[in-house]
Chimera marker file (.cmm) of the C-alpha trace (Angstrom):
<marker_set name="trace">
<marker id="1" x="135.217" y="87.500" z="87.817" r="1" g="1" b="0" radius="0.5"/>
<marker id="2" x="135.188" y="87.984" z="83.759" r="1" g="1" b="0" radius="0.5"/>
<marker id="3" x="132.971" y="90.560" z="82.567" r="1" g="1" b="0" radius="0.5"/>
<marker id="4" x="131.798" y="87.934" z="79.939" r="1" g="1" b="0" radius="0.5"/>
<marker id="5" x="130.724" y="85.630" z="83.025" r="1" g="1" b="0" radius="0.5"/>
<marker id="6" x="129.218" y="88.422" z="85.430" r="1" g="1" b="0" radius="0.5"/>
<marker id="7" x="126.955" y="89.344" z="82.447" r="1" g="1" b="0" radius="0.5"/>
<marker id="8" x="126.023" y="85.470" z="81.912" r="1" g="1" b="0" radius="0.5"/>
<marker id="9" x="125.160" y="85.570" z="85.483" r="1" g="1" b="0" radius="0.5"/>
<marker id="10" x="123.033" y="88.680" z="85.252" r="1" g="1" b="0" radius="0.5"/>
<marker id="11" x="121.244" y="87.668" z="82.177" r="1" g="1" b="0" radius="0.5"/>
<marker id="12" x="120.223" y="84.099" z="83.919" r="1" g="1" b="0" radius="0.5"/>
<marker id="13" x="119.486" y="85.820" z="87.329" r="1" g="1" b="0" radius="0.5"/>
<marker id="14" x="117.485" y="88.063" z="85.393" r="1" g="1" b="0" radius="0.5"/>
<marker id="15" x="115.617" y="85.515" z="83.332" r="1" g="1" b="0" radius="0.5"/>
<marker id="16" x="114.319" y="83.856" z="86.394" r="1" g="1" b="0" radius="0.5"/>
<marker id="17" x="113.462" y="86.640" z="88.167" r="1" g="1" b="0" radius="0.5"/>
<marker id="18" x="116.185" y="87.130" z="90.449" r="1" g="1" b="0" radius="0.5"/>
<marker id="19" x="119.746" y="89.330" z="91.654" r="1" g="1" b="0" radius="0.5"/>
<marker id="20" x="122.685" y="87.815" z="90.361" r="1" g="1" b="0" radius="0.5"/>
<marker id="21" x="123.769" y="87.448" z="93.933" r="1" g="1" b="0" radius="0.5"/>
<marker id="22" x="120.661" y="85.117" z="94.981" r="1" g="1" b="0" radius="0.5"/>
<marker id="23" x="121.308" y="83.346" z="91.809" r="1" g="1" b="0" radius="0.5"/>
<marker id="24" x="124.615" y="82.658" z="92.524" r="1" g="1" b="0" radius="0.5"/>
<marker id="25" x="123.482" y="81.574" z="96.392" r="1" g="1" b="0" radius="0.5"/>
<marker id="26" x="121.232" y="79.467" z="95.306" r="1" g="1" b="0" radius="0.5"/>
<marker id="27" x="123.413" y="77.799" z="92.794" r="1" g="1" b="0" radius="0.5"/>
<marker id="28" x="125.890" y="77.215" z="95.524" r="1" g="1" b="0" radius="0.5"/>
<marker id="29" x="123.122" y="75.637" z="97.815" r="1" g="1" b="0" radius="0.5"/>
<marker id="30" x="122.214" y="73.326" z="95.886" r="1" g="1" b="0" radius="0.5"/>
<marker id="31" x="125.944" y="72.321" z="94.968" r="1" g="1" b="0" radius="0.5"/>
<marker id="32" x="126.589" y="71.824" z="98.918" r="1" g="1" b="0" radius="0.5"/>
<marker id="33" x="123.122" y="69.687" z="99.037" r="1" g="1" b="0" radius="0.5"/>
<marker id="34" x="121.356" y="72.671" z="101.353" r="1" g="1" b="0" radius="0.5"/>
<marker id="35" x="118.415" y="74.385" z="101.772" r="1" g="1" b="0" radius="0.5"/>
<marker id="36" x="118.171" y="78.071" z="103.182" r="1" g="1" b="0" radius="0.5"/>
<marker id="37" x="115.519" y="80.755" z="102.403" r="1" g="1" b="0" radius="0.5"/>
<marker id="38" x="117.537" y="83.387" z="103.783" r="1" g="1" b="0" radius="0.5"/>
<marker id="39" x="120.597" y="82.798" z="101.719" r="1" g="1" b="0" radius="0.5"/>
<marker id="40" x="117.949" y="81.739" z="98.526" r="1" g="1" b="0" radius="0.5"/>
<marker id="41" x="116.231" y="84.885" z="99.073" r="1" g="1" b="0" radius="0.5"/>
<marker id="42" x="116.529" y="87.619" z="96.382" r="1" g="1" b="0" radius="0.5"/>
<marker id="43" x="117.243" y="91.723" z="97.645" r="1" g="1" b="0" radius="0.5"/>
<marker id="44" x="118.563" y="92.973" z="100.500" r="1" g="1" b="0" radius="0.5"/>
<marker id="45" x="117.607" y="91.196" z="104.445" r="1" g="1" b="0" radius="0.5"/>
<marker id="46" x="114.445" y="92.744" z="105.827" r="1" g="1" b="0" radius="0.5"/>
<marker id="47" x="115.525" y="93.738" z="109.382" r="1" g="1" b="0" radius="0.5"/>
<marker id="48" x="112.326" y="94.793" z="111.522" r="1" g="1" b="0" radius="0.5"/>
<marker id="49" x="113.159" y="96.894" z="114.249" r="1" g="1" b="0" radius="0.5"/>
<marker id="50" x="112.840" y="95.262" z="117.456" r="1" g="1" b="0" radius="0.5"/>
<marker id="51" x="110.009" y="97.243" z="118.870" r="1" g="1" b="0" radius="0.5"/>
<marker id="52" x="108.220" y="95.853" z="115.777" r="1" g="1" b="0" radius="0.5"/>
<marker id="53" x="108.704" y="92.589" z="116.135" r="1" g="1" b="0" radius="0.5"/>
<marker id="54" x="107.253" y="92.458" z="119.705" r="1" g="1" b="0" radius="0.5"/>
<marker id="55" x="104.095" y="94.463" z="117.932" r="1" g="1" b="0" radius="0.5"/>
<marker id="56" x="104.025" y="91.735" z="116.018" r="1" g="1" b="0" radius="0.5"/>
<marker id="57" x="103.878" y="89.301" z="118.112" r="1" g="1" b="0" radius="0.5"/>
<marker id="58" x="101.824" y="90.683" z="120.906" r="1" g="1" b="0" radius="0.5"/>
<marker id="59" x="99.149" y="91.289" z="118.162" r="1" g="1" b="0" radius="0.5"/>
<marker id="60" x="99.583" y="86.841" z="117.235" r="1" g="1" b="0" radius="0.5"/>
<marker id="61" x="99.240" y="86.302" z="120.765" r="1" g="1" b="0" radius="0.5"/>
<marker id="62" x="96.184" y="88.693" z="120.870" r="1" g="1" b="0" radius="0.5"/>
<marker id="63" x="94.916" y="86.514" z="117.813" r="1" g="1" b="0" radius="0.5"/>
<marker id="64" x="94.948" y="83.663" z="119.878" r="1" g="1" b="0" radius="0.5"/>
<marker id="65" x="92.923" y="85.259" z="122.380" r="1" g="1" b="0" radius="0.5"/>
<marker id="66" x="90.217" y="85.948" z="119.914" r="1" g="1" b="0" radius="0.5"/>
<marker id="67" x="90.111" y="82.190" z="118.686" r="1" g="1" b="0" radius="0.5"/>
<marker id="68" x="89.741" y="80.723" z="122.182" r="1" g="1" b="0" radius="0.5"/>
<marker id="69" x="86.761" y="83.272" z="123.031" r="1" g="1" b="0" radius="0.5"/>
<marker id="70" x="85.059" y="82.122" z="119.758" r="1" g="1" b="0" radius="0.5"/>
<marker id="71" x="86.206" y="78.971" z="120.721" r="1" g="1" b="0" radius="0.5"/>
<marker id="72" x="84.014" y="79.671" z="124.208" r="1" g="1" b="0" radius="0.5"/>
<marker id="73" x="81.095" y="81.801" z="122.553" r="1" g="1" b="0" radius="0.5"/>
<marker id="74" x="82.893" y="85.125" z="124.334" r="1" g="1" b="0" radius="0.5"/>
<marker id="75" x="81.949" y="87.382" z="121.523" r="1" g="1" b="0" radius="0.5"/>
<marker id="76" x="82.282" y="90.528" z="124.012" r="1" g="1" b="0" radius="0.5"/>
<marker id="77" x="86.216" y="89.412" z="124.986" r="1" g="1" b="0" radius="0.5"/>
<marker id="78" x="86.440" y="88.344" z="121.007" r="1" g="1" b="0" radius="0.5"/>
<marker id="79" x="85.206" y="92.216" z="120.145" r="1" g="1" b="0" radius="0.5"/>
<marker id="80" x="87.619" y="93.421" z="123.027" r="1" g="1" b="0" radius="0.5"/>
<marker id="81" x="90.741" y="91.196" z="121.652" r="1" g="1" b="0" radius="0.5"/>
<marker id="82" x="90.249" y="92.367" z="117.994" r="1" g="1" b="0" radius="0.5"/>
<marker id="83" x="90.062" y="96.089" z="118.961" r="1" g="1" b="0" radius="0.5"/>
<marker id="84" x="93.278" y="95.596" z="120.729" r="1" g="1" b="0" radius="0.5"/>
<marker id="85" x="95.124" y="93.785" z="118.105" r="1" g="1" b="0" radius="0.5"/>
<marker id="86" x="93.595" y="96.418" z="115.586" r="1" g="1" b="0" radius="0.5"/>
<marker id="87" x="95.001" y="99.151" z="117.829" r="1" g="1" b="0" radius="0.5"/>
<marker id="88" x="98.500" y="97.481" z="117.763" r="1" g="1" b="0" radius="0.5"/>
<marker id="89" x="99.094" y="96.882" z="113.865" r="1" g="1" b="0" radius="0.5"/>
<marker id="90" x="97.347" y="100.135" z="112.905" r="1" g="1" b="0" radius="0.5"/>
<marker id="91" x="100.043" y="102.088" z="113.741" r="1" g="1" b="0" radius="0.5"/>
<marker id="92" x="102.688" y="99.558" z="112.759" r="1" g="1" b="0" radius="0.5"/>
<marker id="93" x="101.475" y="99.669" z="108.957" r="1" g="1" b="0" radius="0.5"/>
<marker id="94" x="100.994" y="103.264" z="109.008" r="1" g="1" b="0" radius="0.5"/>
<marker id="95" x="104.421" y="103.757" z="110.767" r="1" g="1" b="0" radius="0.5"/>
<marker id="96" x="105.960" y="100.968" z="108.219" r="1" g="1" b="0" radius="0.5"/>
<marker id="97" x="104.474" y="102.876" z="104.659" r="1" g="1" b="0" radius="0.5"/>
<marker id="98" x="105.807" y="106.390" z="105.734" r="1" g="1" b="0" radius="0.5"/>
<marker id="99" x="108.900" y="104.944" z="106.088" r="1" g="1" b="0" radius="0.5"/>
<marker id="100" x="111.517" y="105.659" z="102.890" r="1" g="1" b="0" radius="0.5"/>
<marker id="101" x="110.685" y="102.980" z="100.301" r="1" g="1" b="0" radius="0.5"/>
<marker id="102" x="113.230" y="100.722" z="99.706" r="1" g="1" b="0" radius="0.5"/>
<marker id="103" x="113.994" y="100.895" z="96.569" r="1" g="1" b="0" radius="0.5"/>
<marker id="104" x="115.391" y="104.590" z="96.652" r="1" g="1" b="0" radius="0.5"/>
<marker id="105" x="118.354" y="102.722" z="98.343" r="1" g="1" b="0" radius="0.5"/>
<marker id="106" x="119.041" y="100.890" z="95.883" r="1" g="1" b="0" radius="0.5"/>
<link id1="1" id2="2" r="1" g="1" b="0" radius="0.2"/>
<link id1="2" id2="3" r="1" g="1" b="0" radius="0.2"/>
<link id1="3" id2="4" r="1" g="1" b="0" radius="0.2"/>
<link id1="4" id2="5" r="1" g="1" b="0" radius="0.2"/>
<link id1="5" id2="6" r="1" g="1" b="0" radius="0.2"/>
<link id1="6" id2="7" r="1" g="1" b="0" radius="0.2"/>
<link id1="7" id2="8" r="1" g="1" b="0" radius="0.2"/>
<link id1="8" id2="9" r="1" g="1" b="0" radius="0.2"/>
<link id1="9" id2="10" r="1" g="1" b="0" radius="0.2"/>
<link id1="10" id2="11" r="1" g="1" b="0" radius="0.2"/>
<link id1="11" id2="12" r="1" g="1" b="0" radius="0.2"/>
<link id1="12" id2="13" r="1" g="1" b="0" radius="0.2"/>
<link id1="13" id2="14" r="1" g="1" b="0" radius="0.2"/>
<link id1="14" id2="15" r="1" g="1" b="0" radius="0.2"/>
<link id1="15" id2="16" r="1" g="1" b="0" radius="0.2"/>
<link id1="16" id2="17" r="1" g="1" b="0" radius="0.2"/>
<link id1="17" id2="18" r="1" g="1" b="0" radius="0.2"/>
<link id1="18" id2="19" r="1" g="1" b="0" radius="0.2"/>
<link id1="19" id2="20" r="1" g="1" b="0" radius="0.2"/>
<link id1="20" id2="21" r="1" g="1" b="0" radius="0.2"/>
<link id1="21" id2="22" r="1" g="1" b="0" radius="0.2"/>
<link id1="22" id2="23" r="1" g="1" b="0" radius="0.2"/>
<link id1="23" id2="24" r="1" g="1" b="0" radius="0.2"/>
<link id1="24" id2="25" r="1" g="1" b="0" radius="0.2"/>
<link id1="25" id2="26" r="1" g="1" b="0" radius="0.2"/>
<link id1="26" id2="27" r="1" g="1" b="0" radius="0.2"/>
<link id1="27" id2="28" r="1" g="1" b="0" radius="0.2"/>
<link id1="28" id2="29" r="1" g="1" b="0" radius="0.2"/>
<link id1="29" id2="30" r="1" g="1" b="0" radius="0.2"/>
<link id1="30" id2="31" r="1" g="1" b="0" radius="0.2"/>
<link id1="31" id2="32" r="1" g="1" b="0" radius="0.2"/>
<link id1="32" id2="33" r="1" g="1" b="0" radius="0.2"/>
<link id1="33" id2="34" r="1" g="1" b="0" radius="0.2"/>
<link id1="34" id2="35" r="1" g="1" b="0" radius="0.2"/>
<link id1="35" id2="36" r="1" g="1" b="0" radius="0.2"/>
<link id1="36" id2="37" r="1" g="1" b="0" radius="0.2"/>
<link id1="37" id2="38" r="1" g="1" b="0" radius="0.2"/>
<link id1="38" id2="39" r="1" g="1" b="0" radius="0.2"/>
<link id1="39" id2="40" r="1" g="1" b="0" radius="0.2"/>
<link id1="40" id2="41" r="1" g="1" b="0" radius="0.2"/>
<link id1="41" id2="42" r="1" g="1" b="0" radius="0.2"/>
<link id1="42" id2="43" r="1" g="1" b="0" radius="0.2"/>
<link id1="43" id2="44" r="1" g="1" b="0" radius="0.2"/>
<link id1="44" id2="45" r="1" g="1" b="0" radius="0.2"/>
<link id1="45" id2="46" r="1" g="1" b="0" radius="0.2"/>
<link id1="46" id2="47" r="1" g="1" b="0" radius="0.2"/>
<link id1="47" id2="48" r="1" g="1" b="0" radius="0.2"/>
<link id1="48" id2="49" r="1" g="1" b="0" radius="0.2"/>
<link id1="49" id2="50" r="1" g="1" b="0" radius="0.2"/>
<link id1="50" id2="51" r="1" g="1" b="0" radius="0.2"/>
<link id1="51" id2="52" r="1" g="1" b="0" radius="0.2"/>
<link id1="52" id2="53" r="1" g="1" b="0" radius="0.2"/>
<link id1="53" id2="54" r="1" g="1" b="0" radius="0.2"/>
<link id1="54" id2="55" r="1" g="1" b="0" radius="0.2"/>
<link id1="55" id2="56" r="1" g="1" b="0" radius="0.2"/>
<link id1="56" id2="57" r="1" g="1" b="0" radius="0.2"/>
<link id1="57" id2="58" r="1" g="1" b="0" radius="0.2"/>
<link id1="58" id2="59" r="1" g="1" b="0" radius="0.2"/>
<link id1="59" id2="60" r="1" g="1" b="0" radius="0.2"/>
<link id1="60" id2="61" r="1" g="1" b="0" radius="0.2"/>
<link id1="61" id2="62" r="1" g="1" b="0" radius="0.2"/>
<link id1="62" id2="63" r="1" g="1" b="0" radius="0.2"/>
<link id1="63" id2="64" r="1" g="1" b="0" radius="0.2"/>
<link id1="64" id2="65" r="1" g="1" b="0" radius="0.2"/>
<link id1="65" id2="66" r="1" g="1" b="0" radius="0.2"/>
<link id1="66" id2="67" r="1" g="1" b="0" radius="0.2"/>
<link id1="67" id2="68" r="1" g="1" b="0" radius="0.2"/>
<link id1="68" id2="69" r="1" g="1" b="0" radius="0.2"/>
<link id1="69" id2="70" r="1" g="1" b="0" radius="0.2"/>
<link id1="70" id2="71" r="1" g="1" b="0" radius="0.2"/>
<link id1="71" id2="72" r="1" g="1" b="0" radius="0.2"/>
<link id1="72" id2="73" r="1" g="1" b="0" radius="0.2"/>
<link id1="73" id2="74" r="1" g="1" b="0" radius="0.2"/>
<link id1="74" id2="75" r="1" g="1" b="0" radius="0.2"/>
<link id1="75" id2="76" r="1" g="1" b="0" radius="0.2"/>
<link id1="76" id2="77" r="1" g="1" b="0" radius="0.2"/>
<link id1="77" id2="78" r="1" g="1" b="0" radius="0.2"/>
<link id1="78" id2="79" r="1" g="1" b="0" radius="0.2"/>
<link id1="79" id2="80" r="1" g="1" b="0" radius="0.2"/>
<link id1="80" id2="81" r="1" g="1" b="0" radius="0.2"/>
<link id1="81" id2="82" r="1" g="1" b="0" radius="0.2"/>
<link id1="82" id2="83" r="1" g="1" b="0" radius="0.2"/>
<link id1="83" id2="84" r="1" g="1" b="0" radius="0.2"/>
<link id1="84" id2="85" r="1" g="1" b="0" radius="0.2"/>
<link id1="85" id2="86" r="1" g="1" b="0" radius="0.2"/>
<link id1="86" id2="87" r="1" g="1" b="0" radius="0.2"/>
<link id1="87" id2="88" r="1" g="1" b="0" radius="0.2"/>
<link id1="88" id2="89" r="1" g="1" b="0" radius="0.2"/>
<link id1="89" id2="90" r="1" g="1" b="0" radius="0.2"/>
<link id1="90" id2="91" r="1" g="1" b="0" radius="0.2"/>
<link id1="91" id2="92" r="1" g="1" b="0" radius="0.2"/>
<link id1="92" id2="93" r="1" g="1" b="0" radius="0.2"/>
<link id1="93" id2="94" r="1" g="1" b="0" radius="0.2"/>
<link id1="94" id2="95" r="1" g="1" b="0" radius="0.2"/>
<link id1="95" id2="96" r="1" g="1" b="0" radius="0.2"/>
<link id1="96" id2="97" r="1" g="1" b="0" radius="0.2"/>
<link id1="97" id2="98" r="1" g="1" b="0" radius="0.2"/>
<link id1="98" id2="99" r="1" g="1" b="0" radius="0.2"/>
<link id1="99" id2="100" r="1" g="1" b="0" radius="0.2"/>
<link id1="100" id2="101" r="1" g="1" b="0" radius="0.2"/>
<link id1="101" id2="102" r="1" g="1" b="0" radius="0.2"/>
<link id1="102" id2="103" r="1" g="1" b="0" radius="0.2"/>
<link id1="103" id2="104" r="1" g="1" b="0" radius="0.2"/>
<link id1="104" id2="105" r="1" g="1" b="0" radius="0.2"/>
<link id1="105" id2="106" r="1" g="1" b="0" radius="0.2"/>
</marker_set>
């Protein structure tokens, strides 16, 4: 690729906000009539560790628990289904912001 034509591409990535590789994948999406959010996205792939994404969704499933005891009036099982889904992202967000940022990578 040109210098001349990477910088175009930077300058109209930048303009709207993006990395001159999303703008480029998104340019190319539309060209093959497609939609994708992970190849539209803009940065590097978030990968969540695994153990987080069962967190995660142990703590949805919990949710669900609390709606159907509100759902029933259960406000003692509602109580006991938030403090358990409060005890599993707690230490997920704490865990997740002393993590490295991100951006240092970069």
């Amino acid at each position: 690729m040109s210098r001349a034509l990477n910088g175009a591409i930077a300058d109209r990535a930048a303009h709207e906000g993006l990395t001159a590789g999303a703008w480029v994948r998104r340019l190319l999406l539309e060209k093959v009539e497609m939609q994708s959010g992970a190849d539209s996205r803009s940065g590097r792939p978030v990968r969540r560790p695994d153990e987080d994404a069962a967190a995660i969704s142990a703590a949805i499933r919990e949710l669900a628990a609390v709606n159907a005891a509100i759902s029933m009036k259960d406000l003692p099982a509602a109580r006991m289904s938030l403090t358990t889904v409060r005890e599993i992202l707690i230490p997920l967000v704490i865990r997740e912001a002393r993590r490295p940022s991100r951006e240092a990578d970069r």
